[in-house]
RODREN-271671 format. One line per field, with one value per atom (N, C-alpha, C): x, z, y; atom name. Coordinates in steps of 0.1 Angstrom, whole numbers, plus 2048, in hexadecimal, padded with zeros to 3 digits. Layout:
# RODREN-271671
x <- c(X / ...) $
z <- c(Z / ...) $
y <- c(Y / ...) $
atom <- c(CA / ...) $
END
This chain:
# RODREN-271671
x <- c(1F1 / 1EE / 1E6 / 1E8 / 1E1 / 1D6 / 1CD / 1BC / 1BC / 1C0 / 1C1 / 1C7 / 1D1 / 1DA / 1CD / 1C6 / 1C0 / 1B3 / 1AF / 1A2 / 1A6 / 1B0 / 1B8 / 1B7 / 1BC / 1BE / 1B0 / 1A5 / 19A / 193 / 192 / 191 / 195 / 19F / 1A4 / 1A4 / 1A0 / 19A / 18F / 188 / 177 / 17A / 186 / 186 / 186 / 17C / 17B / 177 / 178 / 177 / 168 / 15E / 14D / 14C / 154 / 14B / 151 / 15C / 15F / 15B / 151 / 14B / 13F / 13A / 12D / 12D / 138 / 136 / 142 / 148 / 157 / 153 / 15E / 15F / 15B / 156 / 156 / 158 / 161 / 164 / 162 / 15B / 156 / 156 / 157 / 152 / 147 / 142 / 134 / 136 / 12A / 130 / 12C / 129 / 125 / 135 / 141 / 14B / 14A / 14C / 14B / 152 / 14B / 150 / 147 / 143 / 13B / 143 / 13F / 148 / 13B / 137 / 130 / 13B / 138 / 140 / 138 / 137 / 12D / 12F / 129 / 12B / 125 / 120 / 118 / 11F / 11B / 124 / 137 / 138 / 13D / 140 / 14A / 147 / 13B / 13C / 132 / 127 / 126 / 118 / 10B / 107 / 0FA / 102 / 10C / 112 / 10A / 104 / 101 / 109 / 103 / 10A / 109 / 10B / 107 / 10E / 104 / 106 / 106 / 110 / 117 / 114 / 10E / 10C / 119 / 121 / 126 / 127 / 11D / 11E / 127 / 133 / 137 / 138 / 137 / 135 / 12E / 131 / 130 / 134 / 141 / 14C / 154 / 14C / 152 / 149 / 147 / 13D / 13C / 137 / 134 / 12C / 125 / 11D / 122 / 122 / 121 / 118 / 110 / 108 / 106 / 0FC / 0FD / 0EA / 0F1 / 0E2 / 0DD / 0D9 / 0D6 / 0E2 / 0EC / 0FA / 101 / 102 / 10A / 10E / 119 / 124 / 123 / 118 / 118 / 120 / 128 / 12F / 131 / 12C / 12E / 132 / 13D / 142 / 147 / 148 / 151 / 161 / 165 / 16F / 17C / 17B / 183 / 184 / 17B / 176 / 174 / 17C / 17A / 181 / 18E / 196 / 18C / 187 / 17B / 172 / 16E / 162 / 168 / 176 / 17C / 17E / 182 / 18A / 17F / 173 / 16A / 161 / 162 / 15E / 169 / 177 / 183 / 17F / 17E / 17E / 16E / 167 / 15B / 164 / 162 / 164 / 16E / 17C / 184 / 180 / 175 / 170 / 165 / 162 / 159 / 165 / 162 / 169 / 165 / 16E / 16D / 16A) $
z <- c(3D7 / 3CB / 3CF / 3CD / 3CE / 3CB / 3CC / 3C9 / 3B9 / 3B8 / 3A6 / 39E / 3A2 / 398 / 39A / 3A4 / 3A4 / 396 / 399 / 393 / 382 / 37F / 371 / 370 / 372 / 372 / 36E / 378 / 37B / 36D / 367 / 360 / 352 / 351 / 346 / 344 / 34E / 34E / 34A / 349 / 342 / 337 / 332 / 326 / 31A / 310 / 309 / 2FC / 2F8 / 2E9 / 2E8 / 2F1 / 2F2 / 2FB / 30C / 314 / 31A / 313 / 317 / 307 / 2FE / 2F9 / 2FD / 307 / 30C / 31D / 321 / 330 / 330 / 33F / 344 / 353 / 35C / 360 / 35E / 36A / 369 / 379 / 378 / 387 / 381 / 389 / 384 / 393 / 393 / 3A1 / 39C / 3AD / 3AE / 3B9 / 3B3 / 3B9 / 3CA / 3D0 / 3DF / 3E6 / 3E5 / 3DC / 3DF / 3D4 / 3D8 / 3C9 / 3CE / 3C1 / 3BA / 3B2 / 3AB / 3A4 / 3AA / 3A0 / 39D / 390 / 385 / 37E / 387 / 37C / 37B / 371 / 367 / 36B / 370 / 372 / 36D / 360 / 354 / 34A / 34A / 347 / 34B / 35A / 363 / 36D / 371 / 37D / 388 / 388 / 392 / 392 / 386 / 37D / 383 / 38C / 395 / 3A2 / 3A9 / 3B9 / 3BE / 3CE / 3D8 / 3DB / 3DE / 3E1 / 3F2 / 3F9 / 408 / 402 / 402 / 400 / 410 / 40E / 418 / 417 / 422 / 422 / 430 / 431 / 43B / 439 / 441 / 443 / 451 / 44D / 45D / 45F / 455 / 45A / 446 / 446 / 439 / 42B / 434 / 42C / 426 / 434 / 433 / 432 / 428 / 424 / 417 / 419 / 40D / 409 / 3FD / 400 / 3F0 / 3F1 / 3E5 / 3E7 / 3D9 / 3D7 / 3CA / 3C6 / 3B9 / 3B2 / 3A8 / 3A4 / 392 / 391 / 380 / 378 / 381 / 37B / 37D / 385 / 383 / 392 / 39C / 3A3 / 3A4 / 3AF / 3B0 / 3BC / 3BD / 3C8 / 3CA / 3D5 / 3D6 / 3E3 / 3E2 / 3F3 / 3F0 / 3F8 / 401 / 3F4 / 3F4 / 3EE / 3F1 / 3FE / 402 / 403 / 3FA / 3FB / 3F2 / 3E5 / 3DB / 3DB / 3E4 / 3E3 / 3EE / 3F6 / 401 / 3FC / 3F0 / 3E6 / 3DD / 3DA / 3D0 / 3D9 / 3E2 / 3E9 / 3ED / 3F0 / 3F1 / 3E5 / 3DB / 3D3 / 3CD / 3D0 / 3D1 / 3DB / 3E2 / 3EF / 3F0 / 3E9 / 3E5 / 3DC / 3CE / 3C0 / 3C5 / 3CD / 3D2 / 3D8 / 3DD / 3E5 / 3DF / 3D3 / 3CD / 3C0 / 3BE / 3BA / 3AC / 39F / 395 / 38A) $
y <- c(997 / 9A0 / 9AC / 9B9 / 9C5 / 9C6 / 9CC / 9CB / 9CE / 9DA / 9DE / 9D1 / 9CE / 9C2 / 9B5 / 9B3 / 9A6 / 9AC / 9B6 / 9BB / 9B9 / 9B9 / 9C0 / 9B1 / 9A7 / 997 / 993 / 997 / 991 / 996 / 9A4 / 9AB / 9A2 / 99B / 994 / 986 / 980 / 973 / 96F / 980 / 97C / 985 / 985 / 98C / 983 / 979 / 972 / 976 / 982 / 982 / 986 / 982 / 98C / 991 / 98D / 993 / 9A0 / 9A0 / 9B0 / 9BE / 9B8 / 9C1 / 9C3 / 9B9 / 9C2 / 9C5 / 9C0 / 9BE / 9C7 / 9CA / 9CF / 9D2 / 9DC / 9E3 / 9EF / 9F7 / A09 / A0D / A11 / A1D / A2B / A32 / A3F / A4A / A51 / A5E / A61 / A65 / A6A / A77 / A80 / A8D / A94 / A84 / A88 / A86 / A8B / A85 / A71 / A6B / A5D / A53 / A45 / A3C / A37 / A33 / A2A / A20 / A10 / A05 / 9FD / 9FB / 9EC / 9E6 / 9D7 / 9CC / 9C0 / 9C1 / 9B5 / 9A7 / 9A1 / 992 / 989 / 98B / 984 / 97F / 96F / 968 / 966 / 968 / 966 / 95E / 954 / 94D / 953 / 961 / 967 / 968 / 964 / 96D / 966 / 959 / 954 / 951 / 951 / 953 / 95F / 95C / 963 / 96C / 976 / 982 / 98B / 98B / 98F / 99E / 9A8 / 9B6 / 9BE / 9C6 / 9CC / 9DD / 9E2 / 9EE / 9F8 / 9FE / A03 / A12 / A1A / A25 / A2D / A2F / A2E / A3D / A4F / A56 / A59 / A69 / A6E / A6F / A6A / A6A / A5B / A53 / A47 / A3A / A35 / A2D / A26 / A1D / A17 / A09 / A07 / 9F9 / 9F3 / 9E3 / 9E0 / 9D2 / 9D1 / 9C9 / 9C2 / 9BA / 9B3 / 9B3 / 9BA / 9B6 / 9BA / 9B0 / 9AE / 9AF / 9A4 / 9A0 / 9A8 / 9B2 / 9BB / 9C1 / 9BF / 9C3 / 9D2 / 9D8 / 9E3 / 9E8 / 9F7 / 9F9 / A06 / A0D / A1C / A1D / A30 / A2F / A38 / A42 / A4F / A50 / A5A / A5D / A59 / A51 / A45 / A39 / A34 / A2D / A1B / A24 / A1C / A0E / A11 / A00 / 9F9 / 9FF / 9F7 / 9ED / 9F5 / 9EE / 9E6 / 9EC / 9DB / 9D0 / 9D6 / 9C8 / 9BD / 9C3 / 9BF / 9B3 / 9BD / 9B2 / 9AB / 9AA / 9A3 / 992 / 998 / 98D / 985 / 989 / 983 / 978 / 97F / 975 / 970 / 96F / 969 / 95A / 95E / 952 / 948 / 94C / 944 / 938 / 92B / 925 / 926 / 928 / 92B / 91A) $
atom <- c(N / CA / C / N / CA / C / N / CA / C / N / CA / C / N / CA / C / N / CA / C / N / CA / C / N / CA / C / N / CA / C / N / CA / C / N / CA / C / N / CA / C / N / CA / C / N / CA / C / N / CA / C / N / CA / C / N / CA / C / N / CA / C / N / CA / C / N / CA / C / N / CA / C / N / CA / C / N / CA / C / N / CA / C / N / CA / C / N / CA / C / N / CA / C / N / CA / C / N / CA / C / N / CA / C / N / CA / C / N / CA / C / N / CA / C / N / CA / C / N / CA / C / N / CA / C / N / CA / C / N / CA / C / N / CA / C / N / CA / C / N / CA / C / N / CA / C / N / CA / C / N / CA / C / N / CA / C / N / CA / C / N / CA / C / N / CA / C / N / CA / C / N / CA / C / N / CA / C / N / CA / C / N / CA / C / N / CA / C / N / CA / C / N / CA / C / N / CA / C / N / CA / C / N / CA / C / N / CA / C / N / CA / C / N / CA / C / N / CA / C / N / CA / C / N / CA / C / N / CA / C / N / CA / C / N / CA / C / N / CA / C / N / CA / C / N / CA / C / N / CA / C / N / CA / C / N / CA / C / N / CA / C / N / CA / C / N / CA / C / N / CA / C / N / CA / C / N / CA / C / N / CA / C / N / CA / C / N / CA / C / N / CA / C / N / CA / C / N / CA / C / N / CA / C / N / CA / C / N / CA / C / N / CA / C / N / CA / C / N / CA / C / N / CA / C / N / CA / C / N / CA / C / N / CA / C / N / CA / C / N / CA / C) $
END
C-alpha cells in the first residue's frame, strides 16, 4: 500500500465520532522551501509508545527530522522531502502492535 493510501486508512481508523473533532492531521509548507507534518496521537494506539526521533541532514536541501512530543508526531524536511517523513512515521506506527 502507498504511503498516502496507508496515512488516509490510518487517518480513519481513529476516526470515532470525537477524536477527529479535536485531533487530525496537518501537512503544511514552510518557506525555507520545506514540509511541516503534526499528527495527533492522543488517544491513539500511539499515543504512550517510544519513539526513537530521527534527525538527517544530508545537505540544504535534503533533510529532515521527525519526533514526538506532547502527543503529537512532529516532522519537517526539505521540499523533497515530505513522503521521507511519512513513510517514516508509517513504518514506526506500523511496527507497534495495535
Amino acid at each position: 500500500m502507498n504511503t498516502l493510501k496507508w496515512l488516509q486508512n490510518w487517518y480513519y481508523e481513529n476516526c470515532n465520532g470525537d477524536w477527529e473533532h479535536s485531533y487530525g492531521v496537518k501537512i503544511d509548507t514552510v518557506d525555507n522551501p520545506g514540509w511541516s507534518v503534526e499528527i495527533d496521537l492522543t488517544d491513539t494506539y500511539l499515543e504512550d509508545m517510544f519513539f526513537d526521533s530521527v534527525e538527517e541532514e544530508r545537505n540544504d536541501k535534503d533533510w529532515f527530522y521527525c519526533i514526538v512530543w506532547d502527543g503529537v508526531f512532529h516532522g519537517a524536511g526539505g521540499a523533497m522531502n515530505l513522503e521521507e517523513i511519512l513513510v517514516y512515521f508509517k513504518n514506526w506506527a506500523s511496527s507497534i502492535e495495535k
